[in-house]
C-alpha positions in Angstrom: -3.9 13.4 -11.1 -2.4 10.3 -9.8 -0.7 8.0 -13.1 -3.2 5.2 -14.1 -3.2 1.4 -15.3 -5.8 -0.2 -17.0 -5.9 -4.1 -17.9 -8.4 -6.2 -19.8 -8.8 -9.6 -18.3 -10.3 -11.6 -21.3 -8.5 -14.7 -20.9 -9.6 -17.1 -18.2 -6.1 -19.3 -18.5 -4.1 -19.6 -15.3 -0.7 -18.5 -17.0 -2.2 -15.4 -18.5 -4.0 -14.4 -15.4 -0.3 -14.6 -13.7 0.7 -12.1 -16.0 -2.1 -9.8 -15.5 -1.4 -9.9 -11.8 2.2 -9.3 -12.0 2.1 -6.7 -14.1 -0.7 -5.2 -12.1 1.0 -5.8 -8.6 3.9 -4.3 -10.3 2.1 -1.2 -11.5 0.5 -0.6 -8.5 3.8 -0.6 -6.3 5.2 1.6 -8.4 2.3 4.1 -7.2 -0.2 3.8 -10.4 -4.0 3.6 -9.6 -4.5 0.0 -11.6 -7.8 -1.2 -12.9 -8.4 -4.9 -13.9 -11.5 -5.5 -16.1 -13.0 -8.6 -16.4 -15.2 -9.4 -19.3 -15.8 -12.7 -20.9 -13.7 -15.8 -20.2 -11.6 -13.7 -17.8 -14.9 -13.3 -15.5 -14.4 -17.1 -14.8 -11.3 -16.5 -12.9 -13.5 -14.7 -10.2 -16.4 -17.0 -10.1 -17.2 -19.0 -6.2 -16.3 -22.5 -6.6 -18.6 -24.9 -6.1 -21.5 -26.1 -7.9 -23.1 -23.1 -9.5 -25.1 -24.9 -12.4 -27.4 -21.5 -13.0 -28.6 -20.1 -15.9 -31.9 -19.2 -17.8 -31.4 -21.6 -20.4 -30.1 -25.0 -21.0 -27.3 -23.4 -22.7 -26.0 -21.5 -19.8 -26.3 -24.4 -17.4 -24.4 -26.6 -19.5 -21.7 -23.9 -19.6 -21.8 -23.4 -15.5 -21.2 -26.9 -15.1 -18.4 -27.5 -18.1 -16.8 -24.0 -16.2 -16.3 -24.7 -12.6 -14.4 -21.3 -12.5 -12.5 -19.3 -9.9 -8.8 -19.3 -10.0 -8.3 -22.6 -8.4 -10.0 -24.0 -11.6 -8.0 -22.3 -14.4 -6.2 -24.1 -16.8 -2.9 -23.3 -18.7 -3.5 -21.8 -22.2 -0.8 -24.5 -23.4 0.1 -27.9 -22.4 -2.6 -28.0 -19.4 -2.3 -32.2 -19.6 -5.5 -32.7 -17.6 -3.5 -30.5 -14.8 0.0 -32.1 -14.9 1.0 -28.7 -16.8 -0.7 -26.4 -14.3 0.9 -28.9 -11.6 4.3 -28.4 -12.9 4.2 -24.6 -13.6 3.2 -24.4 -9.9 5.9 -26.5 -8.7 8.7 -24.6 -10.9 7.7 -21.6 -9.7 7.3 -22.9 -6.4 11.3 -24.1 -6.1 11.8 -20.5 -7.8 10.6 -18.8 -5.2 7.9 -17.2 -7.4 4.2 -16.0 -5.5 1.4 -18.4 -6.6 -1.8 -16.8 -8.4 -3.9 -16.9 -5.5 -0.7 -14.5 -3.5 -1.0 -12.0 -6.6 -4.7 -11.6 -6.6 -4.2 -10.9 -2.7 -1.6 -8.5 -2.8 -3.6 -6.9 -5.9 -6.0 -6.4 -3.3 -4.1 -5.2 -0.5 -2.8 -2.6 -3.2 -6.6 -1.4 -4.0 -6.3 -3.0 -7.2 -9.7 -2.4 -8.6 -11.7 -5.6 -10.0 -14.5 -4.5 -12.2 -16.8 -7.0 -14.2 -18.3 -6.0 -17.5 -22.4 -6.5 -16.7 -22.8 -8.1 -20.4 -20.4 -10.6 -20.0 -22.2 -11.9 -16.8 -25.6 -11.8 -18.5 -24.3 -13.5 -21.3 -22.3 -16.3 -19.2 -25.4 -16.4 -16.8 -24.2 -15.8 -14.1 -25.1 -13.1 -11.4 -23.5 -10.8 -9.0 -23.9 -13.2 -6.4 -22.1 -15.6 -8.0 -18.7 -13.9 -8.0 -16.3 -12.5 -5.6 -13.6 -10.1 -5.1 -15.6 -7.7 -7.1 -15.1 -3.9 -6.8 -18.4 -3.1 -9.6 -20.2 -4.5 -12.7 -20.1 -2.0 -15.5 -20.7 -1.2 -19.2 -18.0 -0.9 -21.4 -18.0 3.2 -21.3 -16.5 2.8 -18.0 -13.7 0.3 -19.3 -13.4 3.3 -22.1 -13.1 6.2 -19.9 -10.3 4.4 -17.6 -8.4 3.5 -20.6 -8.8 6.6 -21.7 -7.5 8.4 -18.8 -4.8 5.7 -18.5 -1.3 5.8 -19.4 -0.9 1.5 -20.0 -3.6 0.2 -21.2 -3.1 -3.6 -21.5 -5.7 -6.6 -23.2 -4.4 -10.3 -21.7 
């Protein structure tokens, strides 16, 4: 049985979702199977950008246009400045030599880096499948539990 990963992608922050993708990308080359579940804020990073104002109620409408989402549109957990932050964390990292976001989530999927969504977090941010991309499945939380279980690092960013 091949040696397993599994990471919780809660957070929708640009900084935290770097570390989520380094560590996966990281896992991964090291020959681990990796997971990456979305649920909650974290399912943001994956949303299509553009103007998806959707929803059943006004609440979820008001949300989907306050939450542009995707990774393009993430915001530092700390000093985001109305994007100067994000702008210089990209630029240091940048002169560093350091892949950008957007390289890590595409070498997380030239790695098979699995991207599940947890269903309930879509229904309650009201979105729908067809709002997101880059996903491998929506699931429950039982699958999320049997990974994990069968998982050597389990990890909740």
């Amino acid at each position: 049985m091949a040696r397993k990963a599994t990471i919780v992608v809660f957070s929708g922050d640009y900084d935290k979702a770097l570390a989520a993708m380094n560590i996966a990308n990281g896992a991964a080359a090291s020959g681990m199977e990796v997971t990456l579940f979305f649920c909650l804020w974290g399912t943001l990073l994956l949303k299509k950008r553009g103007g998806l104002v959707r929803g059943d109620n006004w609440m979820t409408k008001l949300f989907g246009l306050m939450e542009r989402g995707g990774i393009k549109g993430a915001r530092l957990s700390k000093w985001n400045m109305l994007g100067l932050g994000k702008w210089m964390l990209r630029r240091m990292m940048r002169v560093k030599g350091a892949a950008s976001l957007e390289d890590l989530w595409m070498t997380a999927r030239q790695f098979g880096v699995r991207f599940l969504v947890c269903d309930l977090s879509l229904e309650v941010l009201g979105l729908t499948p067809d709002d997101l991309e880059g996903v491998d499945d929506f699931v429950g939380v039982g699958t999320y539990v049997k990974e994990a279980s069968e998982s050597e690092i389990t990890l909740f960013i």
